[in-house]
Residue frames as a rotation matrix with the C-alpha (Angstrom) as fourth column:
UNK 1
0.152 -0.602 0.784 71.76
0.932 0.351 0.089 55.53
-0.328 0.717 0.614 190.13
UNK 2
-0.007 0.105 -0.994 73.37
-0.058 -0.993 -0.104 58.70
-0.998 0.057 0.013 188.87
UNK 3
0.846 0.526 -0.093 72.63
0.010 -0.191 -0.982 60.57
-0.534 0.829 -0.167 185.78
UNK 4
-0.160 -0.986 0.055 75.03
0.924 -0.129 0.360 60.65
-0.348 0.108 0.931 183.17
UNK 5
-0.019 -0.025 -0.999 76.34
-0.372 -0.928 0.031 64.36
-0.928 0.373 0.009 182.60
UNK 6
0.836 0.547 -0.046 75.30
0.052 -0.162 -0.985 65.29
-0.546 0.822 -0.164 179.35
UNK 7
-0.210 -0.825 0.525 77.69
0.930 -0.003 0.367 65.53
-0.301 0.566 0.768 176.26
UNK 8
-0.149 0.040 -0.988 78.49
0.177 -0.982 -0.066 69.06
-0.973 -0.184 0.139 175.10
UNK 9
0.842 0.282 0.459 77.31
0.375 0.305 -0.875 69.76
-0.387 0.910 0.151 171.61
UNK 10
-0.381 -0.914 0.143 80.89
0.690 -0.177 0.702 70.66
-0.616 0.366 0.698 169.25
UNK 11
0.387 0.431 -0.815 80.05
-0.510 -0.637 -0.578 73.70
-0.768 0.640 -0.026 166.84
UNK 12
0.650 0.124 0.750 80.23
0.404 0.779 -0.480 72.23
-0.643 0.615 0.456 163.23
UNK 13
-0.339 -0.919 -0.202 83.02
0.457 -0.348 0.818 73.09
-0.822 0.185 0.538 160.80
UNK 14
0.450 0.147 -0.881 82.76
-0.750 -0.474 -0.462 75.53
-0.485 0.868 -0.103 158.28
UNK 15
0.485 -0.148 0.862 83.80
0.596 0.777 -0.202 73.18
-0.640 0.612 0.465 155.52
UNK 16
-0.944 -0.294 -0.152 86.33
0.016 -0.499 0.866 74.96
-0.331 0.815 0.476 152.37
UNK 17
-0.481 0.515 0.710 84.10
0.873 0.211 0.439 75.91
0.077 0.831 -0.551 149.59
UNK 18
-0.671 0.457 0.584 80.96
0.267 -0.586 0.765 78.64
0.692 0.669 0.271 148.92
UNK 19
-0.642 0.573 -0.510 79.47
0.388 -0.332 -0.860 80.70
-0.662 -0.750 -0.009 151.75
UNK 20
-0.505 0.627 0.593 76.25
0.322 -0.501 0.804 81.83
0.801 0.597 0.051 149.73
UNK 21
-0.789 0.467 -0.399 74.43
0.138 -0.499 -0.855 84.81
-0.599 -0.730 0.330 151.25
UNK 22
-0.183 0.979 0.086 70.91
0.976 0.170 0.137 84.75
0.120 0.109 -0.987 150.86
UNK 23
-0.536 0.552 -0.638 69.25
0.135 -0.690 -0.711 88.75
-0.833 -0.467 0.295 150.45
UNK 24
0.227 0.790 -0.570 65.89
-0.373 -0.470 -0.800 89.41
-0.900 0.394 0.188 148.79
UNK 25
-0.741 -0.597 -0.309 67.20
-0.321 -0.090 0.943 86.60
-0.590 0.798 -0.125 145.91
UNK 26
-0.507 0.513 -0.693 65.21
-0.817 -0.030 0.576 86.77
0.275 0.858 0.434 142.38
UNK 27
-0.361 0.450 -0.817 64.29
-0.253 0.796 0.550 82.85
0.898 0.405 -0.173 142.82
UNK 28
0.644 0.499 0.580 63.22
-0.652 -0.039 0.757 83.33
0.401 -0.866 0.300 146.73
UNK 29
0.103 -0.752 0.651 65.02
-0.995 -0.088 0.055 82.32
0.016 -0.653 -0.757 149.59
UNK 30
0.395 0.243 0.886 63.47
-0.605 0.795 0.052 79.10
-0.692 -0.556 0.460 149.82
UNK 31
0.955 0.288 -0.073 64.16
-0.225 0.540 -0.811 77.79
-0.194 0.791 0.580 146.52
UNK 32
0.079 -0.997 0.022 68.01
-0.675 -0.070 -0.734 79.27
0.733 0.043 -0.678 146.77
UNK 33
-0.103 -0.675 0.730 68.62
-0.913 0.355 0.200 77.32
-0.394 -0.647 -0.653 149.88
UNK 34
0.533 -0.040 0.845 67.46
-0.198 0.965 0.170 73.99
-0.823 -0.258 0.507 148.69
UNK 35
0.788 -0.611 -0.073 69.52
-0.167 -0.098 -0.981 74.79
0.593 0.785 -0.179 145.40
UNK 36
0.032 -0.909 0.416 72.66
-0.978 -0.113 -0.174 75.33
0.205 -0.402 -0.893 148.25
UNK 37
0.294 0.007 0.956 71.94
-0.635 0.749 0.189 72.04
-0.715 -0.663 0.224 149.68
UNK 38
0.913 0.408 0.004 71.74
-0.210 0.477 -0.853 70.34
-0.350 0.778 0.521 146.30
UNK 39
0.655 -0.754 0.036 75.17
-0.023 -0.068 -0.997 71.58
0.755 0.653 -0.062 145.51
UNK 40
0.557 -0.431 -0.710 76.37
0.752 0.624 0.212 70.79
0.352 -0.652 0.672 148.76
UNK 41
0.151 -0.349 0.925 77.73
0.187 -0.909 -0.374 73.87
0.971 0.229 -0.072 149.48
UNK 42
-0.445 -0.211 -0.870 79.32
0.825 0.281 -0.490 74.47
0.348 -0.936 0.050 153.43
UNK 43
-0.743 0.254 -0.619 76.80
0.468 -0.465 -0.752 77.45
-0.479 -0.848 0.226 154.19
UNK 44
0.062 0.541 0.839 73.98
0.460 -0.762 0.456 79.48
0.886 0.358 -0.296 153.20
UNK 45
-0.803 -0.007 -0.595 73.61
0.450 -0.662 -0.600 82.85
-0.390 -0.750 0.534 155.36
UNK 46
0.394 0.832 0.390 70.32
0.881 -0.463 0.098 84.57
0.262 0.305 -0.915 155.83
UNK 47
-0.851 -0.492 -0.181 71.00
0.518 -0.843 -0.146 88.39
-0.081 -0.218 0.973 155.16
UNK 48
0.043 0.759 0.650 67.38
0.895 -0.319 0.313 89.77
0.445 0.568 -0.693 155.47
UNK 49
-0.818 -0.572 -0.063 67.57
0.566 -0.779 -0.270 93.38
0.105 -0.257 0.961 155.49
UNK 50
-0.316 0.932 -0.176 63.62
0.525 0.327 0.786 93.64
0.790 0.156 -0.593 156.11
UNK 51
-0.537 0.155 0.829 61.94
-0.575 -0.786 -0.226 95.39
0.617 -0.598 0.511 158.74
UNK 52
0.646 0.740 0.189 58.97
-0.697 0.470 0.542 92.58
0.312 -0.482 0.819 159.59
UNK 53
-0.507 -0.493 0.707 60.48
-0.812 0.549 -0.200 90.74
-0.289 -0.675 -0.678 162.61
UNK 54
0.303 0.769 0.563 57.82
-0.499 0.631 -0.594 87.77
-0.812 -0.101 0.575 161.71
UNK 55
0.831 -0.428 -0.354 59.13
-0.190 0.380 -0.905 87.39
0.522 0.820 0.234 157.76
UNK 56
0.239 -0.969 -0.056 62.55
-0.778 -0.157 -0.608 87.41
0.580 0.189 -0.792 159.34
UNK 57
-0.150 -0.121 0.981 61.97
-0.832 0.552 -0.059 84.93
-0.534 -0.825 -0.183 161.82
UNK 58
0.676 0.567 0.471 59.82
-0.223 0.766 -0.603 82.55
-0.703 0.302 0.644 159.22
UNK 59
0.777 -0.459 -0.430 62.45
-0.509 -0.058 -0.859 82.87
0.369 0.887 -0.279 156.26
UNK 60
-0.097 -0.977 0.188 64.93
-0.755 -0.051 -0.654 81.65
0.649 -0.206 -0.733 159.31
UNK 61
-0.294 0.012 0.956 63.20
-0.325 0.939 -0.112 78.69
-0.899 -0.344 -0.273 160.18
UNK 62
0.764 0.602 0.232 62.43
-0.244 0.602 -0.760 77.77
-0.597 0.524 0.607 156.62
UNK 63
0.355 -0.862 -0.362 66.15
-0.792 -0.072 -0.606 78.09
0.496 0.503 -0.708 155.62
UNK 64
-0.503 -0.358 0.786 66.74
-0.603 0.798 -0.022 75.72
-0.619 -0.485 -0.617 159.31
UNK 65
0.268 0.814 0.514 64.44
-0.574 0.564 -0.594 73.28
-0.774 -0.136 0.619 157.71
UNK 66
0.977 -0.123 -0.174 65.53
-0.119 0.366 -0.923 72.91
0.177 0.922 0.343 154.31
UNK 67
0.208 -0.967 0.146 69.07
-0.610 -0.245 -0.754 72.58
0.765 0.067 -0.641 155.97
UNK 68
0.400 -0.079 0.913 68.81
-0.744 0.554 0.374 70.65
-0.536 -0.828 0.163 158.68
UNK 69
0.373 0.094 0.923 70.52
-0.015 0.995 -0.095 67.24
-0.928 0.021 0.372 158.62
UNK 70
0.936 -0.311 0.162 72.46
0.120 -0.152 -0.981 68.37
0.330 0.938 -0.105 155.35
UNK 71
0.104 -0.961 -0.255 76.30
0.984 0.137 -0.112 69.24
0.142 -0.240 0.960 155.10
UNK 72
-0.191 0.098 0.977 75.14
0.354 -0.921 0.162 72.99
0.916 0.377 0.141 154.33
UNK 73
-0.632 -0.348 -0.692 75.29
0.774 -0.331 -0.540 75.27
-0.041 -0.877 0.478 157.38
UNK 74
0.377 0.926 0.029 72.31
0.893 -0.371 0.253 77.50
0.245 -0.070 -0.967 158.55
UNK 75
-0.600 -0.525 -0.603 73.75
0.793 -0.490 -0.362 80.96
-0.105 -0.696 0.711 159.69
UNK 76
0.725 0.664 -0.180 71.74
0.668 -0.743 -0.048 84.06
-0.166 -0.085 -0.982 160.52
UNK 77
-0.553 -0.670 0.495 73.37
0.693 -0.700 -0.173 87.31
0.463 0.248 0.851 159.85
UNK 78
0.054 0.830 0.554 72.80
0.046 -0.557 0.829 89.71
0.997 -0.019 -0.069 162.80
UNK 79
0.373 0.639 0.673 70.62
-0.902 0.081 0.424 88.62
0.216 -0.765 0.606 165.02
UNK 80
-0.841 -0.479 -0.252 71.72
-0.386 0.858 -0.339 86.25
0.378 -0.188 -0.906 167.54
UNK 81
-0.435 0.771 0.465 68.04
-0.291 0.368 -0.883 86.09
-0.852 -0.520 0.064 169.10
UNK 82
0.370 0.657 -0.657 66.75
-0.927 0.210 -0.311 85.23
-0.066 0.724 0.687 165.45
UNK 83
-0.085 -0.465 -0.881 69.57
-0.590 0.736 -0.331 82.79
0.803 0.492 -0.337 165.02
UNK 84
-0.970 -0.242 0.030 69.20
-0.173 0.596 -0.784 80.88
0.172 -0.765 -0.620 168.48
UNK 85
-0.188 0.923 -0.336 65.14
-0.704 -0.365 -0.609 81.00
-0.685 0.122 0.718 167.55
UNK 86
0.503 0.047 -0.863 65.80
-0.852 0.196 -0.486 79.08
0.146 0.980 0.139 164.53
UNK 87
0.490 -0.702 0.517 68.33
-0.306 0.418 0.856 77.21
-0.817 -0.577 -0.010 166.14
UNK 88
0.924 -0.362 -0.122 70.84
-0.186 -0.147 -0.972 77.84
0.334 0.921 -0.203 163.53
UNK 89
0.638 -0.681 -0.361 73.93
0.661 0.724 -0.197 76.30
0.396 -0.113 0.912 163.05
UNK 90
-0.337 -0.937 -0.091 75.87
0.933 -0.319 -0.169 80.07
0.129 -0.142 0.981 163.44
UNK 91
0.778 0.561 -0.282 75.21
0.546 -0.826 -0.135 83.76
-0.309 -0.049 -0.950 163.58
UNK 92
-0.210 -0.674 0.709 77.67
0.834 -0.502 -0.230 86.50
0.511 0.542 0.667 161.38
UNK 93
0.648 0.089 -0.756 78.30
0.313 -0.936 0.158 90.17
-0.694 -0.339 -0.635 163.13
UNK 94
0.649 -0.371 0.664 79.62
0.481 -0.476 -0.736 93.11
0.589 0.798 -0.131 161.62
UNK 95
-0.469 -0.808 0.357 81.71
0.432 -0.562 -0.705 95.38
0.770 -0.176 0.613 163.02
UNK 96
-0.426 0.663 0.616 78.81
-0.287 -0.745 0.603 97.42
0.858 0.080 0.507 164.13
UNK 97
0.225 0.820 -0.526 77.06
-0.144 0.562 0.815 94.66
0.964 -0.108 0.244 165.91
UNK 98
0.997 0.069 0.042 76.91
-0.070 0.493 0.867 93.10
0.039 -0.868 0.496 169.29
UNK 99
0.074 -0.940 0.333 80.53
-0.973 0.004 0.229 92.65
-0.217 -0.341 -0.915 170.92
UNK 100
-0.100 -0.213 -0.972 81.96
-0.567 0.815 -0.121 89.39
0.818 0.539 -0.202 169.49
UNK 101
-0.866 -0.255 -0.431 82.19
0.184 0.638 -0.748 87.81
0.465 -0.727 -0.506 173.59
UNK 102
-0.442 0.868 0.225 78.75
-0.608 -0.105 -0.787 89.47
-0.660 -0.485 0.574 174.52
UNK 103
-0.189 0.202 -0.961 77.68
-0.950 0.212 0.231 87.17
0.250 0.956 0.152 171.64
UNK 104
-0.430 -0.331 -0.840 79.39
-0.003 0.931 -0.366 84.18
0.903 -0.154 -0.402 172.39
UNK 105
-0.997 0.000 0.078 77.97
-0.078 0.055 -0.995 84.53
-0.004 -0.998 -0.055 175.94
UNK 106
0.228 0.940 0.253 73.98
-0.654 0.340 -0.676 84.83
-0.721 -0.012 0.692 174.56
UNK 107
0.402 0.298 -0.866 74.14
-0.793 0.587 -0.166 82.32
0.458 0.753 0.472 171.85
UNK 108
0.721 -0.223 0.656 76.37
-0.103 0.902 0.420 79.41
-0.685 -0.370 0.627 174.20
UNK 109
-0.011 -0.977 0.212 79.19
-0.525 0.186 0.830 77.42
-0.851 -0.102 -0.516 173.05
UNK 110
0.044 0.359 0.932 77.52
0.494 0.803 -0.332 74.97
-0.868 0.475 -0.142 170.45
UNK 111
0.746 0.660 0.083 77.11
0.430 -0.383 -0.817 78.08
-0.508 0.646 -0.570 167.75
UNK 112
-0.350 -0.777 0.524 79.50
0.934 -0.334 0.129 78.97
0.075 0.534 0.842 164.97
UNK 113
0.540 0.121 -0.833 80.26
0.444 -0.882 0.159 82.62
-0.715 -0.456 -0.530 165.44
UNK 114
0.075 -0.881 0.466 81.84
0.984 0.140 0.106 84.81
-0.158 0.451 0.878 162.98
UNK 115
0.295 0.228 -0.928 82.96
0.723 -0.688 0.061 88.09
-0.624 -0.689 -0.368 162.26
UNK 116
0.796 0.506 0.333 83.18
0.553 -0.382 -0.741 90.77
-0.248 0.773 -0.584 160.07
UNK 117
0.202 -0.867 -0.456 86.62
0.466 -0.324 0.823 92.45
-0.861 -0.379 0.339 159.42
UNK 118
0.830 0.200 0.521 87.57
0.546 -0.099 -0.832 95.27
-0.115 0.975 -0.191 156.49
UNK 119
0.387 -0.917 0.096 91.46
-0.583 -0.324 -0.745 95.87
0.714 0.232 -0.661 157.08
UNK 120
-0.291 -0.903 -0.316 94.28
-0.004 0.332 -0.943 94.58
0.957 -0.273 -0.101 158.90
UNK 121
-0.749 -0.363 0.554 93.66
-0.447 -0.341 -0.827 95.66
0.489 -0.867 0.093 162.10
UNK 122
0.182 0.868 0.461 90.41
-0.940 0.291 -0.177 94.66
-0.288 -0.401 0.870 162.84
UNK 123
0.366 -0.509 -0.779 92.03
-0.407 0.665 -0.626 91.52
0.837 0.546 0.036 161.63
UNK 124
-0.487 -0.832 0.266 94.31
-0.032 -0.287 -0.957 91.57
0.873 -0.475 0.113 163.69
UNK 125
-0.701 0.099 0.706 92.27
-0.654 -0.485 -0.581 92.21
0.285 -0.869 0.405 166.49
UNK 126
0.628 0.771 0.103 89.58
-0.778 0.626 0.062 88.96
-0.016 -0.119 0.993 166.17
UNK 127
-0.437 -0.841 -0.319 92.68
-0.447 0.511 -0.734 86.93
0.780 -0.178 -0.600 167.00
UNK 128
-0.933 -0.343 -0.108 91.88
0.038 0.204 -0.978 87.24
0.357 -0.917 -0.178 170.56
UNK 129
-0.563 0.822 -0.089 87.93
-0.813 -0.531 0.238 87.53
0.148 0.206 0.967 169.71
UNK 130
-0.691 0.173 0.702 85.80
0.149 0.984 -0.097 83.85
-0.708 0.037 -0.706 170.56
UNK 131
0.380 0.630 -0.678 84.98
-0.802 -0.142 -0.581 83.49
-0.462 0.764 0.451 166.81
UNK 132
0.417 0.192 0.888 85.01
0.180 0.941 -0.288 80.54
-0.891 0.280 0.358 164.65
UNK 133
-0.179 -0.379 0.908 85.85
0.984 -0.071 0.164 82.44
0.002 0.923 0.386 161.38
UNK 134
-0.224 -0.031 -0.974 86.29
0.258 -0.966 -0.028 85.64
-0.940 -0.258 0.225 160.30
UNK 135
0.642 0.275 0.716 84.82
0.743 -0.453 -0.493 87.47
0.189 0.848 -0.495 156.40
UNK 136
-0.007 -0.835 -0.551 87.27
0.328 -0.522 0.787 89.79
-0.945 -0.175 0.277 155.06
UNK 137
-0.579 0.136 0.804 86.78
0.794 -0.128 0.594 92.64
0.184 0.982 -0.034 152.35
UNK 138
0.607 0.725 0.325 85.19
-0.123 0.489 -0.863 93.88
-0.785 0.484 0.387 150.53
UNK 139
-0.556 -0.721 0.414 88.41
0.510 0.097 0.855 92.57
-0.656 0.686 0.313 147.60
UNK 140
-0.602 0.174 0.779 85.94
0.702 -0.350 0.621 94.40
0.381 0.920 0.089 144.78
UNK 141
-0.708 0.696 0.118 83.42
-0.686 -0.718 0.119 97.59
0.168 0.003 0.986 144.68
UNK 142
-0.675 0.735 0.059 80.17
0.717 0.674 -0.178 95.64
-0.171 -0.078 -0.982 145.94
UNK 143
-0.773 0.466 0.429 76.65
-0.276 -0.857 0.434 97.17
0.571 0.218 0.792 145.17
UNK 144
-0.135 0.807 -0.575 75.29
0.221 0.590 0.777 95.25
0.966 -0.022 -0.258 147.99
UNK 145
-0.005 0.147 -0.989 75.40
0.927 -0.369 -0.059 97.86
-0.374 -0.918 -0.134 150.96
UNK 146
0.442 0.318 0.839 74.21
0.756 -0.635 -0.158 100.68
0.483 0.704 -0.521 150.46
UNK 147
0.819 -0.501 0.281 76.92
-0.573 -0.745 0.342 102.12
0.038 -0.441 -0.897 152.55
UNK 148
0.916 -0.195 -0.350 79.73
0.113 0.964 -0.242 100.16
0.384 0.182 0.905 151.34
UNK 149
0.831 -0.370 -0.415 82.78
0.126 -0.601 0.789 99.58
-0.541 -0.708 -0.453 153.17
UNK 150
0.066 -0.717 -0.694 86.42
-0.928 -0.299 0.221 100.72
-0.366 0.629 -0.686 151.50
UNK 151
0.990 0.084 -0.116 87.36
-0.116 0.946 -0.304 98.36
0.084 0.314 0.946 149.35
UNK 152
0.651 -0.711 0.266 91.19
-0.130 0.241 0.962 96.44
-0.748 -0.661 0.065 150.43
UNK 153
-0.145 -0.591 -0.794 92.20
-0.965 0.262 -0.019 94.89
0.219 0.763 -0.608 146.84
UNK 154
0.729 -0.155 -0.667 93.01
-0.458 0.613 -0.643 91.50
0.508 0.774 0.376 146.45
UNK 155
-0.449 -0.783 0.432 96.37
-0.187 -0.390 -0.902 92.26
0.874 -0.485 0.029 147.42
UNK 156
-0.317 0.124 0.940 95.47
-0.941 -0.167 -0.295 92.57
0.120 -0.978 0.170 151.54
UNK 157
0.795 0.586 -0.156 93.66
-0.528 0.795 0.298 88.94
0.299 -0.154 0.942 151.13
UNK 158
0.410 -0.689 -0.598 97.23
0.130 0.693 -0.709 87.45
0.903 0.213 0.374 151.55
UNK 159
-0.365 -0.519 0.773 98.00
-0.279 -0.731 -0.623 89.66
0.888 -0.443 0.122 153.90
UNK 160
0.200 0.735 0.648 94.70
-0.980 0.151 0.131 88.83
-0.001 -0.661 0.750 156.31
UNK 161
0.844 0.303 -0.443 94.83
-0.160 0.930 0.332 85.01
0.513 -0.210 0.832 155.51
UNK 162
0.026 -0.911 -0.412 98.82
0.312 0.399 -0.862 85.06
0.950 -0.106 0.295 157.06
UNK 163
-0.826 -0.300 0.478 97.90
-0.209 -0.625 -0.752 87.05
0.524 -0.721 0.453 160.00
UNK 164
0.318 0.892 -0.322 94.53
-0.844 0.421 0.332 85.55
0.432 0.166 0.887 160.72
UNK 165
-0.713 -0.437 0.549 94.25
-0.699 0.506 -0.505 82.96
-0.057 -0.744 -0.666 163.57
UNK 166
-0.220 0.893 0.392 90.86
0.043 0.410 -0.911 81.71
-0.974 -0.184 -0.129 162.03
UNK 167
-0.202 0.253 0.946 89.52
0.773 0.635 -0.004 81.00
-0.602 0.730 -0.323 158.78
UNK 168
-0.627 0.214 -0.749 89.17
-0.096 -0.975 -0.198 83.58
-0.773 -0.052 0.632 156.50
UNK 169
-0.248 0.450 0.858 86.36
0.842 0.538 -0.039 84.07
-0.479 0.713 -0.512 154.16
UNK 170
-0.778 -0.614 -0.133 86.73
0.360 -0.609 0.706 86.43
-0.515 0.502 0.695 151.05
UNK 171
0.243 0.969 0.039 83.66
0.909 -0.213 -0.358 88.87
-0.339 0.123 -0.933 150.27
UNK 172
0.308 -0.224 -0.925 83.05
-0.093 -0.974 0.205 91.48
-0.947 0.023 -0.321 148.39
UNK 173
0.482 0.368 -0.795 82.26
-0.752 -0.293 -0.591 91.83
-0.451 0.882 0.135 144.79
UNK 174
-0.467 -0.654 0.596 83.25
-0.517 0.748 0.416 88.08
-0.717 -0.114 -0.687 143.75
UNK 175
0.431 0.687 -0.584 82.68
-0.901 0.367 -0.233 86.19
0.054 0.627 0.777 140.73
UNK 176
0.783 -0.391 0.483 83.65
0.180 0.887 0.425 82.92
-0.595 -0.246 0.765 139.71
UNK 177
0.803 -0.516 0.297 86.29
0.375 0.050 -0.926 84.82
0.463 0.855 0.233 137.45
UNK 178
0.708 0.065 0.703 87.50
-0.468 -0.703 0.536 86.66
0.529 -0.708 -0.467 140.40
UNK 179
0.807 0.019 0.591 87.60
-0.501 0.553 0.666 84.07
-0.314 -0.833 0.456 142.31
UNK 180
0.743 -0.627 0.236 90.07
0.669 0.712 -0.215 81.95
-0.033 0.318 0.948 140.16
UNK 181
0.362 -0.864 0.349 92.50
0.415 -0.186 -0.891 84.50
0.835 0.467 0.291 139.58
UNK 182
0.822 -0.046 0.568 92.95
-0.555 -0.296 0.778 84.99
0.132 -0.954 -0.269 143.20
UNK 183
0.059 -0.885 -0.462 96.62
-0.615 0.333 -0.715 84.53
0.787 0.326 -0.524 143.92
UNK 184
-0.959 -0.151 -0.242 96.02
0.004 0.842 -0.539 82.62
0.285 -0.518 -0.807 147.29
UNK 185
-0.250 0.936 -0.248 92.80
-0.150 0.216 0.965 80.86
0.956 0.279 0.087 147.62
UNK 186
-0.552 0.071 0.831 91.13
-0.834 -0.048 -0.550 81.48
0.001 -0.996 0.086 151.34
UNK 187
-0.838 0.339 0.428 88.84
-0.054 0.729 -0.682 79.21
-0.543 -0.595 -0.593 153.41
UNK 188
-0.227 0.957 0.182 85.93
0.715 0.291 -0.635 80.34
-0.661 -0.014 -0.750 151.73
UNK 189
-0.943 -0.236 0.236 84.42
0.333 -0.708 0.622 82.65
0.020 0.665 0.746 149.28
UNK 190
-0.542 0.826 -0.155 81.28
0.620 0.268 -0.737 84.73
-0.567 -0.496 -0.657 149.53
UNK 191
-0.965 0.264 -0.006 79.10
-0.145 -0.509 0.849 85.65
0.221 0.819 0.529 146.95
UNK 192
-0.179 0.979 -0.100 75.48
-0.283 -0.148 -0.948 87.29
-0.942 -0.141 0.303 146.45
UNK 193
0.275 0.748 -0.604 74.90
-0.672 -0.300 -0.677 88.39
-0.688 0.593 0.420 143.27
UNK 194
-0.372 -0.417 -0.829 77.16
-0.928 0.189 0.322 86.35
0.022 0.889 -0.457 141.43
UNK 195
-0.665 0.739 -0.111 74.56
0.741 0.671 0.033 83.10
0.099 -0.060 -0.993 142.21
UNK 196
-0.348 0.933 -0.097 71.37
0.448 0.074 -0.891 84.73
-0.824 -0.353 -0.443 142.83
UNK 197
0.201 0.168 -0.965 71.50
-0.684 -0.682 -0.261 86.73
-0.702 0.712 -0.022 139.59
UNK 198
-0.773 -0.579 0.258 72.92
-0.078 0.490 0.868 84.06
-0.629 0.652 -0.424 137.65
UNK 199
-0.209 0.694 -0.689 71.15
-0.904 0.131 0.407 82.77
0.373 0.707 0.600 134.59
UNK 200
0.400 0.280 -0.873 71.29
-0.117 0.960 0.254 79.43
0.909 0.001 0.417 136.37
UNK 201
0.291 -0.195 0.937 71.94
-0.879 -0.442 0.181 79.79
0.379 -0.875 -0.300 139.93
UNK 202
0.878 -0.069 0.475 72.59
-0.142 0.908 0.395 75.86
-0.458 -0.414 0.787 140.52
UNK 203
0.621 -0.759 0.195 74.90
0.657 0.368 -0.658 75.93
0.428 0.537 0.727 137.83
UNK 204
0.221 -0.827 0.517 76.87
-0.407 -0.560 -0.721 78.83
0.886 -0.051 -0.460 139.48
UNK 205
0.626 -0.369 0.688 77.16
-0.712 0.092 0.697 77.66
-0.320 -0.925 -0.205 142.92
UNK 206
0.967 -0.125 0.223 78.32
0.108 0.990 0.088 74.18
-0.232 -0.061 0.971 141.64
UNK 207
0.697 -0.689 0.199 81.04
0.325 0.056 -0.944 75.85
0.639 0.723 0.263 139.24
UNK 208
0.373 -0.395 0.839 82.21
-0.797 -0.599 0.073 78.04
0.474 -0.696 -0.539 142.23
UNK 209
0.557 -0.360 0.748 82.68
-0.745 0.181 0.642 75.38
-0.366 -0.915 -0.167 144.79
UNK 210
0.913 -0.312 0.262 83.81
0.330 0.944 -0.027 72.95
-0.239 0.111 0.965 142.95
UNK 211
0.428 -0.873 0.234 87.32
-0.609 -0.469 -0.640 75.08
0.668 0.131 -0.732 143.05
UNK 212
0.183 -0.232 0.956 87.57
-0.978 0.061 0.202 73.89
-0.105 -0.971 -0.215 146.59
């Protein structure tokens, strides 16, 4: 009797709504993600910017855990060997990073892939890139690289989401005041500080996505 051929796993959809990135927040990583889950939120990203390969590995299976089996996406920022370790749902590159197809080639077909982009062109260019979604910005001054890149405006978000063959998700100094006066409202929005600093970090994520 033959075997049947396996089914191919489908990468999961980014869902609309709050991409929350996860570095070194106030209430600990663990506590934020099961806050993300709570509030349903379509991702958390681990952004540890650490040195100890061991914390970075544990912090990225305790983020899979408390995610698993939720609507919230797991995504590693980086490292695809941390994020295929963890077996996470995705993995985020910068510019900098690995080649977007040498990526897609270690991490397989099953993993949401996305990419970093901070003008037009490089826009432009992850057209033809095998990514799932693309992060675009920073739209404000951010104080969360300590080499930050130019900032675009606002303004250019229309620009990217019309030229843009993939989701785009808006980063880069966001609040939830920001966020509303945004004249056209992308796939996604990503914010650090403006949840992990809150005074109530459940209550911000909730007010945020519920735009979407």
């Amino acid at each position: 009797m033959m075997a049947k051929p396996e089914k191919k796993k489908c990468r999961p959809p980014l869902r609309r709504g709050l991409y929350l990135i996860l570095t070194e927040p106030r209430d600990g990583y663990e506590t934020l993600g099961r806050w993300a889950v709570e509030a349903g939120l379509p991702a958390v990203q681990l952004r540890y910017k650490g040195h100890d390969e061991r914390e970075h590995f544990a912090l990225a299976q305790t983020l899979r855990r408390i995610t698993r089996d939720s609507g919230t996406l797991f995504i590693v920022n980086d490292r695809p060997d941390i994020a295929l370790m963890a077996q996470a749902d995705g993995v985020h590159l910068g510019q900098d990073d690995l080649p977007a197809a040498e990526a897609r080639r270690f991490v397989g077909p099953s993993m949401l892939l996305g990419l970093s982009t901070h003008n037009l062109e490089q826009v432009a260019a992850a057209n033809s890139a095998p990514v799932d979604y693309i992060g675009f910005g920073p739209l404000f001054a951010t104080n969360s690289k300590i080499k930050p890149d130019p900032v675009t405006g606002p303004e250019a978000l229309k620009a990217a989401l019309s030229i843009s063959r993939h989701p785009v998700v808006a980063i880069g100094g966001l609040d939830l005041e920001r966020i509303q006066r945004l004249k056209t409202r992308p796939h996604n929005v990503a914010v650090i500080r403006a949840v992990c600093d809150a005074p109530d970090p459940l209550l911000a994520m909730r007010a945020i996505q519920a735009l979407f």
